[in-house]
N, C-alpha and C positions, 0 to 999 in steps of 0.2 A: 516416479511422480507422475501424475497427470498430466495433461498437456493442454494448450489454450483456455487457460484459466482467464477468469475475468480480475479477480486479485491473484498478484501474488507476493507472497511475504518472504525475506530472506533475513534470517534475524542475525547471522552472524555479520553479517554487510550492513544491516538495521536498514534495508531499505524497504521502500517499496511501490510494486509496480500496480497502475491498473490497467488491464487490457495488455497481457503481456509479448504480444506480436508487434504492439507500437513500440516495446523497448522504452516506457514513459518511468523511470523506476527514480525516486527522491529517497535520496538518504535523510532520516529522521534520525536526527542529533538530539532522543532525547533516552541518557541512561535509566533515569528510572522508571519509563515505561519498557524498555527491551528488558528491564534486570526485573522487572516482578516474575516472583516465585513460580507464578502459574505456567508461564512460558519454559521453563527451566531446562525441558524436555523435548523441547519442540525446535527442528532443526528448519526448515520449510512448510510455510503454506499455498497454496494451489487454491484458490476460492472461484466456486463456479465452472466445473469445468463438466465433462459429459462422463464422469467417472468418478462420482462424490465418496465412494469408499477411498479414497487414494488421495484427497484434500489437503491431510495434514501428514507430513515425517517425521518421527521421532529421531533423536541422538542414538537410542538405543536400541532394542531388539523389540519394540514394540510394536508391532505389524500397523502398518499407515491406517488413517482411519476417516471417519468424517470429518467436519469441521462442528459436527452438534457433536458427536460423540465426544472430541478433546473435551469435551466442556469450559471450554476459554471464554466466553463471553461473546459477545454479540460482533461480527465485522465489520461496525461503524464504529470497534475502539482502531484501527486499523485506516479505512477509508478517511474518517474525520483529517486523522492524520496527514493521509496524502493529500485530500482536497485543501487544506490550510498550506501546504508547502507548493503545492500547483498555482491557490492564490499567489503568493508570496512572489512566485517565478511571472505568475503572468503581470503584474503591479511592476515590478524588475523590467520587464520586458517594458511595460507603457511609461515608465520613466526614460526609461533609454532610447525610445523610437526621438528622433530627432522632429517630425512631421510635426504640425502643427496641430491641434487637438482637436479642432475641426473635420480634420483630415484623419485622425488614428482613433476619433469615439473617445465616449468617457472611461473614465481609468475604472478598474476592473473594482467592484468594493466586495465581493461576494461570490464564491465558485462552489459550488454542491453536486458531487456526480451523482 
């Protein structure tokens, strides 16, 4: 696989990371977007990295490829993903800060990478 990808996707773990040197990886707890048919074959993605022939892994013998070439659809079915479960974490995070709100800014309503 590639390496310092800017996404990267692990489907057996259903997680995923953006910027994968921060180690930021959210498990997305939803089976019917890992279980569509498209994905079926696809063991790892690698998005953005300096070596786009090498993007995506198959399960099988099918030599790694782009990320247009899979033909999967667009990587903000993916990003959406993580940016809605980064909200989610950073709203977690502003509920739990004890500080007064003055002092910790308003609570997060909106995160878009």
């Amino acid at each position: 696989m590639a390496t310092n990808a800017t996404w990267t996707i692990i489907f057996d773990d259903k997680k995923i990371s953006k910027n994968f040197n921060e180690k930021k990886f959210y498990v997305i707890n939803d089976d019917a977007f890992w279980n569509d048919p498209k994905f079926s074959n696809i063991w790892a993605i690698q998005y953005g990295t300096s070596n786009a022939s090498d993007e995506v892994e198959y399960r099988d013998e099918t030599p790694h490829s782009t990320f247009a070439d899979a033909n999967i659809g667009d990587i903000s079915q993916f990003t959406n993903k993580w940016d809605a479960a980064h909200l989610a974490q950073l709203q977690s995070d502003w509920d739990n800060d004890s500080r007064p709100e003055s002092e910790k800014g308003a609570r997060p309503t909106a995160y878009s990478s």
